[in-house]
C-alpha positions in Angstrom: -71.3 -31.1 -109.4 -70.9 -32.4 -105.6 -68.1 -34.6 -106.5 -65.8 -32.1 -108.1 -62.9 -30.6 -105.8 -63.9 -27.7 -103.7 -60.7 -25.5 -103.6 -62.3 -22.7 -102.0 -61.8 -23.4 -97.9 -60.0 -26.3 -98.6 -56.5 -24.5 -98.5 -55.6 -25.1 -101.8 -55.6 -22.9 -104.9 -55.0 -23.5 -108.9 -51.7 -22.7 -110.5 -50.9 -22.7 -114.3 -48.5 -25.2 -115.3 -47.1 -22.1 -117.0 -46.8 -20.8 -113.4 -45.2 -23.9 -112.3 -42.5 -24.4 -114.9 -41.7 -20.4 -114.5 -41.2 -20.9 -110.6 -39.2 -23.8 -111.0 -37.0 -22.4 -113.7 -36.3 -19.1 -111.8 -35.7 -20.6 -108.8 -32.7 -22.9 -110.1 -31.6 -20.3 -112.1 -31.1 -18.2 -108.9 -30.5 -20.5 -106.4 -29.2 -23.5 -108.4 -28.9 -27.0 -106.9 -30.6 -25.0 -103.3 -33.7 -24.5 -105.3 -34.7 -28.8 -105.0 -34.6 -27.8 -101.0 -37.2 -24.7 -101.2 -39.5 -26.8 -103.7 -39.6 -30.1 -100.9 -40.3 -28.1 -98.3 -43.1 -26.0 -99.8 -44.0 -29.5 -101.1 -44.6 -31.1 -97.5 -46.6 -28.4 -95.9 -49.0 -28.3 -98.2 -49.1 -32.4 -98.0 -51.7 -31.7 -94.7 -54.3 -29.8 -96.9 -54.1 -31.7 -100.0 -54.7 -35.0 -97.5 -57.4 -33.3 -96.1 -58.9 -32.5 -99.5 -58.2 -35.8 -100.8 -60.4 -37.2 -97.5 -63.1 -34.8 -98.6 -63.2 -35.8 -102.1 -62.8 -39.3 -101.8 -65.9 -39.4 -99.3 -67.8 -37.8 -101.9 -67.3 -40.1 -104.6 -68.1 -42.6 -102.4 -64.8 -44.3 -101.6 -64.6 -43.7 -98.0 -61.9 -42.2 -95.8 -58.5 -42.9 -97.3 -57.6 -45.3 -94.7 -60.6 -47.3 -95.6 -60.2 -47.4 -99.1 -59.5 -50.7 -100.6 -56.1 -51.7 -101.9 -57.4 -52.9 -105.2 -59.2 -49.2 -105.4 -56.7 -47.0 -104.5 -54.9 -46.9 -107.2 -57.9 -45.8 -109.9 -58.8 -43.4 -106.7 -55.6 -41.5 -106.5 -55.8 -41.5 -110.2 -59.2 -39.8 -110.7 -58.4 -37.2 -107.7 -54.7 -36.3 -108.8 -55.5 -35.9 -112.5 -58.9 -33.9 -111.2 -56.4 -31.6 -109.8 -54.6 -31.3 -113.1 -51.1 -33.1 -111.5 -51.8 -35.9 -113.9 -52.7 -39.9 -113.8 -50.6 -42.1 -111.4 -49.6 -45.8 -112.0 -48.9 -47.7 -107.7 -46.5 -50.5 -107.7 -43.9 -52.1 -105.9 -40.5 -52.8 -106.5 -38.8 -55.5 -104.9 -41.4 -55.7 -102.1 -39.5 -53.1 -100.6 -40.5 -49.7 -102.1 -43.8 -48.5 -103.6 -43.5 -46.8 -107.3 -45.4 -43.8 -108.0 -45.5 -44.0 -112.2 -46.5 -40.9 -114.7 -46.5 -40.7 -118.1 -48.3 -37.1 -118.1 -46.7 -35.6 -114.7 -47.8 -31.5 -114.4 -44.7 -31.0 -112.4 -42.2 -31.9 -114.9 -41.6 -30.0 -118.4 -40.1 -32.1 -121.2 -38.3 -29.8 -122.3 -36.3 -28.3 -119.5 -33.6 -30.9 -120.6 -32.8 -31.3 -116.6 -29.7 -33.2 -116.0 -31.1 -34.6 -112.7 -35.0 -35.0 -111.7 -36.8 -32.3 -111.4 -40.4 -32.4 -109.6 -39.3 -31.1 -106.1 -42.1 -30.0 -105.0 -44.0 -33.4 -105.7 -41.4 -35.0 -103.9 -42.4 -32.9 -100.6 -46.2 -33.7 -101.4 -46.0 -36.9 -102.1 -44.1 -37.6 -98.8 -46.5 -35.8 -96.2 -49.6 -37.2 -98.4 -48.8 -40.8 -97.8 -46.9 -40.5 -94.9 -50.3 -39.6 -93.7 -52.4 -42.2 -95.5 -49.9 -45.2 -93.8 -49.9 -43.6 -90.7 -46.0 -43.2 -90.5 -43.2 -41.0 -92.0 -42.4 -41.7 -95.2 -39.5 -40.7 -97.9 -39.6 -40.1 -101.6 -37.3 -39.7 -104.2 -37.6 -39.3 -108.1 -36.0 -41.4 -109.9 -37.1 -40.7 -113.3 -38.4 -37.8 -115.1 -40.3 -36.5 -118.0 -37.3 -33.1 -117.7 -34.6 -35.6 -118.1 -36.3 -37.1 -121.5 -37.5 -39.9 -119.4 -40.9 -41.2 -120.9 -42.3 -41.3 -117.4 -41.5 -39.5 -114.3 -41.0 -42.8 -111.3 -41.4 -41.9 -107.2 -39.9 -44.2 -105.4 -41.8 -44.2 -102.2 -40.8 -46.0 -98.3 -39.1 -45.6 -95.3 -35.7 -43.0 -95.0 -34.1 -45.9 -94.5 -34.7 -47.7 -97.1 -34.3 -45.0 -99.5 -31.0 -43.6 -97.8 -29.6 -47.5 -99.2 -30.9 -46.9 -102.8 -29.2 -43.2 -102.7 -26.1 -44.4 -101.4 -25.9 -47.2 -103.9 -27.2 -44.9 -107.2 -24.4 -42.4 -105.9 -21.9 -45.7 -106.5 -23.2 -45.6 -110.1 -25.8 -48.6 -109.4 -29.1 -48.6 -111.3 -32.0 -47.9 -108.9 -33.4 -51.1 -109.0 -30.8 -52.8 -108.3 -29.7 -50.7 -105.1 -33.7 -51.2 -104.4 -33.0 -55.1 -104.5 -29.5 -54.6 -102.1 -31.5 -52.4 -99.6 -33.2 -55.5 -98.5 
């Protein structure tokens, strides 16, 4: 099929879920709260090929370079390419104009029942940042705010600038709900 994902030379390989959920739980079990660190970072530098495979693909379904892709498509388009790669569907929003949302309700990096006290899909945090920081064209920050490993029905990304999201960690660390240090940030 020319529309599939081409892993081989595009630097990416699979990885089990299984594979996933073991790495994840050995390396908090050994490193503890560090482990969220290791995860980002191996998160962002694989952000460059998974942009680069993303480009590839989505010229081959016929939606263009990523930068060209329509607003009102890119959403369906992330979609079909993140849940080809098995990471799972993805619902784009906004929240108070401010900060984009980044919505699963099947997520592959979180496991329902790790019974996390915090969020827990590190290394999509990394990804997700160096993806879209390269689709706008500027740095961007990420940070979970919800997740399937908590009990959370969905796993929520909260997605803009450092800034921005510096305001709504400073304000959740005050005990205020997410949304409403979203709406304060502005």
């Amino acid at each position: 099929m020319t529309d599939s994902i081409q892993l081989a030379g595009s630097g990416m390989i699979a990885l089990t879920r299984d594979a996933l959920a073991t790495l994840h739980a050995s390396l908090f079990h050994d490193l503890g709260d560090d482990a969220s660190r290791y995860l980002q970072e191996a998160g962002y530098a694989g952000g460059e090929a998974l942009f680069a495979a993303f480009g590839t693909w989505s010229e081959r379904r016929g939606y263009g370079a990523p930068e060209s892709i329509a607003a009102a498509d890119f959403q369906r388009c992330a979609t079909e390419f993140f849940s080809d790669l098995g990471w799972g569907a993805l619902a784009l929003g906004t929240l108070h104009d401010t900060v984009a949302t980044l919505d699963s309700e099947n997520w592959g990096e979180s496991d329902p029942s790790a019974a996390m006290e915090f969020p827990g899909c590190h290394l999509t945090t990394g990804m997700f940042a160096d993806f879209f920081g390269r689709l706008a064209g500027t740095p961007m920050a990420v940070m979970e705010v919800e997740c399937r490993s908590m009990g959370a029905p969905r796993c929520r990304f909260l997605l803009g600038s450092a800034e921005s999201l510096h305001h709504v960690y400073d304000g959740m660390s005050q005990g205020v709900a997410y949304a409403d240090a979203v709406a304060a940030a502005n």
